[in-house]
N, C-alpha and C positions, 0 to 999 in steps of 0.2 A: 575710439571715435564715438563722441555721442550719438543716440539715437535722435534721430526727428520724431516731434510728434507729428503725426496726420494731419493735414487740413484738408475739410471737407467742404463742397458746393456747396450751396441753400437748394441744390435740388435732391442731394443726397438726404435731408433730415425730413420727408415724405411729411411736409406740413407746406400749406400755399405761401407762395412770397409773400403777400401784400400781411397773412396773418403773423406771420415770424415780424416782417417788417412794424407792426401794431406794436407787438410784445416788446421791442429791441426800443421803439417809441416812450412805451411807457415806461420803461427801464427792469423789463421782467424778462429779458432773453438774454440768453449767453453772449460773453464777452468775442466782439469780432475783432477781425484785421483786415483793411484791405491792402490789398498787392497794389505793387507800382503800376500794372495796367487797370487799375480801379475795379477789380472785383475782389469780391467781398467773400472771405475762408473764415471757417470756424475751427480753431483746432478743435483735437478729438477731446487732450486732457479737461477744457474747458467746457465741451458740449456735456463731458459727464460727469463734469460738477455741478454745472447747472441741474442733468435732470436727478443729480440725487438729491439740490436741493428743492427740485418740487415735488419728489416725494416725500420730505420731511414736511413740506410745508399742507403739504393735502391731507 
């Protein structure tokens, strides 16, 4: 059986909505999904691609 990866809340990634929501505007925040009852999950493989790549980028 495949594993799932995790999806995580925006209240789990300990940064304010409206700033994530800026990032995800300009196109500098990890790739979302929303669920059928319209809220919005980040999986985990994704949230930690993102931040390795702004370690590269810093």
């Amino acid at each position: 059986m495949p594993t799932q990866d995790p999806k995580l809340k925006l209240d789990e990634l300990e940064m304010s909505r409206s700033a994530f929501y800026r990032m995800v505007a300009r196109g500098k925040g990890p790739k979302l999904m929303k669920l059928p009852n319209n809220q919005i999950r980040v999986r985990r493989s994704d949230l930690d691609a993102w931040w390795a790549a702004q370690e590269v980028a810093a």
